[in-house]
C-alpha positions as CSV (number, residue, x, y, z in Angstrom):
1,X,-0.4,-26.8,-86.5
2,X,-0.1,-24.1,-83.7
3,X,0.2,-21.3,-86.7
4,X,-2.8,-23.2,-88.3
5,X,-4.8,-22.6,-85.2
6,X,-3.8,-19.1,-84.1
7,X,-4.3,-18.1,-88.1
8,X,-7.7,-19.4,-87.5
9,X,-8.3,-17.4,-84.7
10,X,-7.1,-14.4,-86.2
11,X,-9.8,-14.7,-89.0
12,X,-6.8,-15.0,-91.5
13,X,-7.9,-18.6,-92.1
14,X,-10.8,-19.6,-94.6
15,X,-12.9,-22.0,-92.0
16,X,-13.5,-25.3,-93.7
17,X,-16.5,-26.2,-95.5
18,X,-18.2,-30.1,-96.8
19,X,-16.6,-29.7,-100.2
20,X,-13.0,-28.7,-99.3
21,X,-11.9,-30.7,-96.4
22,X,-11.6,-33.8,-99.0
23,X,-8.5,-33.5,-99.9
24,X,-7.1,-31.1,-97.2
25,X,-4.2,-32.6,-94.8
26,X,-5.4,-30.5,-92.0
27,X,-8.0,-27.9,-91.8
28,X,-9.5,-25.8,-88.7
29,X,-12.9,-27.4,-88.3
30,X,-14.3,-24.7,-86.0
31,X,-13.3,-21.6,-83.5
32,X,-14.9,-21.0,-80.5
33,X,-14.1,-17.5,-78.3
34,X,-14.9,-15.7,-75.5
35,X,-13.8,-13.6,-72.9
36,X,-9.9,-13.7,-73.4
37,X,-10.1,-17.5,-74.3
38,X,-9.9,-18.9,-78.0
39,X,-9.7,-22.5,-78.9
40,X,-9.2,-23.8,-81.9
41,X,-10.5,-27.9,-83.5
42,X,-7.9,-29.0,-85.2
43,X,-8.5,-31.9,-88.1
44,X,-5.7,-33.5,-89.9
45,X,-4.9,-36.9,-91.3
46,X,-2.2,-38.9,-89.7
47,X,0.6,-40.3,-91.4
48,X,-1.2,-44.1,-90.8
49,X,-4.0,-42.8,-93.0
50,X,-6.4,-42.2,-89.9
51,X,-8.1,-38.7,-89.3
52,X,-7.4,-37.4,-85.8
53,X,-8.5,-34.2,-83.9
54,X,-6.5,-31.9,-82.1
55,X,-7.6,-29.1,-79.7
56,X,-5.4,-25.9,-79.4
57,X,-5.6,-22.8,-77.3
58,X,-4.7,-19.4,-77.3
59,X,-5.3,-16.1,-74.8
60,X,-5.4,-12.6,-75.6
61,X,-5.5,-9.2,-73.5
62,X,-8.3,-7.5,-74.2
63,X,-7.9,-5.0,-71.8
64,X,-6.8,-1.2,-70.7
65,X,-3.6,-1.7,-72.2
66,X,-3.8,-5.2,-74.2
67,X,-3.5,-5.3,-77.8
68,X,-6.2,-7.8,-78.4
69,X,-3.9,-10.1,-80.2
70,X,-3.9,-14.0,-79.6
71,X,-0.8,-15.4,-78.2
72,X,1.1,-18.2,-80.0
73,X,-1.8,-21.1,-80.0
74,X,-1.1,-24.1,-77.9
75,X,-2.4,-28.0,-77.9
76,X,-4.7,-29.0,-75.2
77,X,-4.5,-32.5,-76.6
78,X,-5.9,-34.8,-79.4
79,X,-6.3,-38.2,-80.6
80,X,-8.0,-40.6,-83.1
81,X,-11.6,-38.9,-84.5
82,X,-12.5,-42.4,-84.7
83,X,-14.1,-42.4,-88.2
84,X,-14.1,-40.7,-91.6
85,X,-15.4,-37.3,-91.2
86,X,-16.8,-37.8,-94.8
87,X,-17.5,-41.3,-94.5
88,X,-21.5,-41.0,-94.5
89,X,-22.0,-44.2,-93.3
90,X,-19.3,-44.1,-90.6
91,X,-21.3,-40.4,-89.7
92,X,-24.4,-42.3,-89.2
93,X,-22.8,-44.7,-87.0
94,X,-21.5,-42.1,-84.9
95,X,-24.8,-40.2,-84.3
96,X,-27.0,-43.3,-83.7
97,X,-30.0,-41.1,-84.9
98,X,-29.0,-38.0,-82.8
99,X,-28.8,-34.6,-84.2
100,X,-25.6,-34.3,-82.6
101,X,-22.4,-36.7,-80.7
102,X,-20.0,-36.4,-78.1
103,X,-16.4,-36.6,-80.9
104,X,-14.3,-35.0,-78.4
105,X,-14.7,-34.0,-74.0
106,X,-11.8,-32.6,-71.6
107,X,-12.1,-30.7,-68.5
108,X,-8.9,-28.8,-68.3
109,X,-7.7,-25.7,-66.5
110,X,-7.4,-22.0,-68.5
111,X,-6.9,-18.5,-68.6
112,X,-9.9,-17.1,-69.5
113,X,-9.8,-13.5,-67.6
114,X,-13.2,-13.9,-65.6
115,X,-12.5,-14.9,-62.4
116,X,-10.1,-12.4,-59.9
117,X,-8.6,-15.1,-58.2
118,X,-6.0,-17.5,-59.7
119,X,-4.7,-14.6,-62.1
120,X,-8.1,-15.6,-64.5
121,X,-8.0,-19.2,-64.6
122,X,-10.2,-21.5,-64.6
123,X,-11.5,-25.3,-65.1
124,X,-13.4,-25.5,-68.5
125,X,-15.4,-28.3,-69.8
126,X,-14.3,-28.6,-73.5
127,X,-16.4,-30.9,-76.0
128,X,-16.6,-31.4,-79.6
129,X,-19.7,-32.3,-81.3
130,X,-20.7,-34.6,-84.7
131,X,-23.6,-32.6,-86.0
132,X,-25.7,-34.3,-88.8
133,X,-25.8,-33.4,-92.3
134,X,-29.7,-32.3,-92.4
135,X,-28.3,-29.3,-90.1
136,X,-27.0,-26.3,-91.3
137,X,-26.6,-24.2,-87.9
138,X,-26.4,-24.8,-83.8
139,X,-28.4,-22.3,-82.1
140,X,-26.3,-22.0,-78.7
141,X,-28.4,-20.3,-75.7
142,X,-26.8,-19.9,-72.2
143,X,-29.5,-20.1,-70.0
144,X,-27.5,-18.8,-67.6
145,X,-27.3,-14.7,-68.7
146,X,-29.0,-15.3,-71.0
147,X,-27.8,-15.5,-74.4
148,X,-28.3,-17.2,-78.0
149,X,-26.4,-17.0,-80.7
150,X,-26.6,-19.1,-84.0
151,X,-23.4,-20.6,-85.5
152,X,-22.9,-22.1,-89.3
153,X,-21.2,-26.0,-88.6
154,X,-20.0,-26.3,-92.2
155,X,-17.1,-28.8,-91.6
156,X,-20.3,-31.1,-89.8
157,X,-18.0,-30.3,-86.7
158,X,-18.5,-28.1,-83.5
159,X,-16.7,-27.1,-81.1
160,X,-18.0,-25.6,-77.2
161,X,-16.5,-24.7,-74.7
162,X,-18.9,-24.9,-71.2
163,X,-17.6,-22.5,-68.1
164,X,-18.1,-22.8,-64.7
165,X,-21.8,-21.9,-64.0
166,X,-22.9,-21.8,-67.7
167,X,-26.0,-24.3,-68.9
168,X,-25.8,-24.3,-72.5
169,X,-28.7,-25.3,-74.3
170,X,-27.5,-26.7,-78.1
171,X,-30.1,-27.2,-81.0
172,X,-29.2,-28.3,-84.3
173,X,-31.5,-26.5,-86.8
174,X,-32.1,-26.3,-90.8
175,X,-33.0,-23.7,-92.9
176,X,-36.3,-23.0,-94.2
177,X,-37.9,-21.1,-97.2
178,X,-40.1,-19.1,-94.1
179,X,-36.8,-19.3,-91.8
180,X,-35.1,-22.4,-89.5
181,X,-37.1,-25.6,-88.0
182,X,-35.2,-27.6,-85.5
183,X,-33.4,-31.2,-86.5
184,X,-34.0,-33.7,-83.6
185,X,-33.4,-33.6,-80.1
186,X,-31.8,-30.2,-77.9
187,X,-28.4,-31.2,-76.2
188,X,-28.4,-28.8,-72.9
189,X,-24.6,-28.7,-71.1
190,X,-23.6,-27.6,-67.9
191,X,-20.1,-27.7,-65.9
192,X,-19.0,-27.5,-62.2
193,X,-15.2,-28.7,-61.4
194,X,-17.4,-31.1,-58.9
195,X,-19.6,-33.0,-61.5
196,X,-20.3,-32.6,-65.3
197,X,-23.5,-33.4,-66.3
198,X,-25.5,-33.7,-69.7
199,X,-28.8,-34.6,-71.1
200,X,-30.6,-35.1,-74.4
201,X,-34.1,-32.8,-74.2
C-alpha cells in the first residue's frame, strides 16, 4: 500500500469517488499536503471481510536544491473503520445527525520543514473525518493566517492534518444552483502538544 499512497501523492493516482470504491480492494480516500508533509488515507478491505483505514506519510524537499519529489510513503498506523463506508445506514450511525465524525485521530511526531529546531519536525494532530452524503465539499479556513480553501470529499472521507498553532475551522457545504449553502454544524480544530481540543459551532 506504500506505492498506493505515494502514487496518490504524486497525482498519478485517480482519487476515489461514491461509485468506484464498491468493488475496489483498496483505494486512496483522500490527500492532504503542505509544507514538505503529505499524508495519505488509506481504505482497503481486510482479509476477515472488514474495511479498515490506514494512514501513510511521505516528505519531500522542496527547497534550494530539492527535487520536490515525495519520498517512499510510510504508515503512521491504522485499524478497523468500524463500519461499511457504503453501508448508509451504518453512515448514519456514525454521524449521529452531524455533518461530520471523528473515523480516525493521532498526534504523532513529523517532518514537516517549518520549524528550525529539531531538523523540521514536529507533533501533528492527524484526524480523519465521516462527512455526510448531502455534502459535496469541506471549506477548510485557518483562522490562524488566514486561509480557506474548499476541497471536493468524494470518497465521503476527509482527511486533516492540524499543526501546532493552527485553528482550523471545517464546514461541510452543498452545491447550489446560485452557489454553496452550508450542511449542519462547523467543526473548528486546534492543536498544542499540551492539550488538543475541539468543538462543534
Amino acid at each position: 500500500m506504500a506505492e498506493l499512497a505515494r502514487e496518490a501523492l504524486e497525482g498519478g493516482l485517480p482519487m476515489a469517488t461514491g461509485g468506484t470504491t464498491r468493488d475496489v480492494g483498496q483505494f486512496a480516500a483522500d490527500v492532504w499536503t503542505a509544507h514538505d508533509l503529505g499524508l495519505v488515507l488509506l481504505v482497503h478491505r481486510r482479509d476477515d471481510g472488514h474495511v479498515a483505514e490506514e494512514v501513510y506519510y511521505s516528505t519531500r524537499d522542496c527547497g534550494q536544491c530539492g527535487d520536490g519529489r515525495w519520498s517512499d510513503a510510510e504508515p503512521l498506523g491504522g485499524g478497523p473503520l468500524g463500519f461499511d463506508l457504503h453501508d448508509a445506514s451504518a453512515r448514519a450511525r456514525v454521524l449521529r445527525g452531524h455533518a461530520t465524525a471523528f473515523v480516525v485521530e493521532t498526534e504523532v511526531r513529523l517532518h514537516t520543514g517549518r520549524a528550525a529546531e529539531d531538523e523540521g519536525d514536529e507533533m501533528v494532530r492527524v484526524v480523519g473525518l465521516l462527512v455526510t452524503e448531502e455534502a459535496d465539499f469541506l471549506e477548510v479556513g485557518n483562522l490562524t493566517e488566514p486561509a480557506s480553501h474548499r476541497r471536493p470529499v468524494p470518497s465521503g472521507l476527509a482527511l486533516l492534518a492540524v499543526l501546532p498553532g493552527d485553528r482550523l475551522h471545517v464546514q461541510a457545504v452543498r452545491s447550489t444552483p446560485s452557489g454553496h449553502a452550508p450542511v449542519g454544524e462547523g467543526l473548528e480544530l486546534s492543536y498544542s502538544p499540551d492539550a488538543t481540543e475541539y468543538d462543534w459551532l
